[in-house]
C-alpha positions in Angstrom: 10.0 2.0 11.0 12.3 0.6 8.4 9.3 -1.1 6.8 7.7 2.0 5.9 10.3 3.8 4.5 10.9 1.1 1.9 7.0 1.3 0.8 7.1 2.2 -3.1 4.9 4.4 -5.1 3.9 4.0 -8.8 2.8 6.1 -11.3 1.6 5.5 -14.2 -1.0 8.0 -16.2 -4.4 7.1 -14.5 -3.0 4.7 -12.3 -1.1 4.5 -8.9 0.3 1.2 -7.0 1.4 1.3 -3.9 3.7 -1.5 -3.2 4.7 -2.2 0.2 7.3 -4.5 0.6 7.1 -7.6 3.7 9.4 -7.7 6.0 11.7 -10.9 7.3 11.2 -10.5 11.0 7.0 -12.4 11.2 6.5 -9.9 14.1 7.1 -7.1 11.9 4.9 -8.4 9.5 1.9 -8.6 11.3 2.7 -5.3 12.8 2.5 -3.9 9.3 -0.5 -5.6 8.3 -1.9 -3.9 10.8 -1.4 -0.6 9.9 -2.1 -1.3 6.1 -5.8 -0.3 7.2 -4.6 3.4 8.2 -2.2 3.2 5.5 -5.4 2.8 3.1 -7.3 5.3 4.8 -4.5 7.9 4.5 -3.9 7.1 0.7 -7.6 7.8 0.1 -7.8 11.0 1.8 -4.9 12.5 0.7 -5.9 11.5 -3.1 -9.2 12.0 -3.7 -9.0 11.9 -7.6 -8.3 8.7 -6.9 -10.2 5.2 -5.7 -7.7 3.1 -4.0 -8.4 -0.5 -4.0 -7.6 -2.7 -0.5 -4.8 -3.9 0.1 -4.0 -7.5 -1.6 -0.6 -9.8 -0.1 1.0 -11.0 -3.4 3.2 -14.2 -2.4 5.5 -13.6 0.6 7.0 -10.8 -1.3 4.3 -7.7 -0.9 1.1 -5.8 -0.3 -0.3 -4.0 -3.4 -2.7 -1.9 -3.8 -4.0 -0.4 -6.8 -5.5 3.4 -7.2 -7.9 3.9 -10.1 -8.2 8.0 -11.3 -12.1 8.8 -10.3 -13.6 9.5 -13.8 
């Protein structure tokens, strides 16, 4: 999915954002809000030094989420 591919990653010292950008298309969109739940889930298992926050929609531009580096 081109969505997916276009998903951007962060990093800055303690901190990771995951930025996943919105698509045009609205059926898209919802498709990819659906997996932002798995997307989560994968983000916190593969990064466990990290707590990843849930995803938040910021305007009709993106889906953010923030990871905090588990102290």
């Amino acid at each position: 999915n081109k969505a997916i591919s276009r998903i951007i990653v962060d990093v800055r010292q303690n901190n990771i954002f995951v930025i996943v950008p919105i698509p045009k298309p609205h059926a898209t969109d919802e498709e990819l809000e659906a997996l932002l739940p798995a997307i989560h889930k994968f983000l916190s298992n593969e990064n466990l030094n990290f707590s990843f926050n849930a995803f938040q929609r910021q305007g009709n531009t993106c889906w953010v989420s923030k990871g905090n580096l588990k102290k």
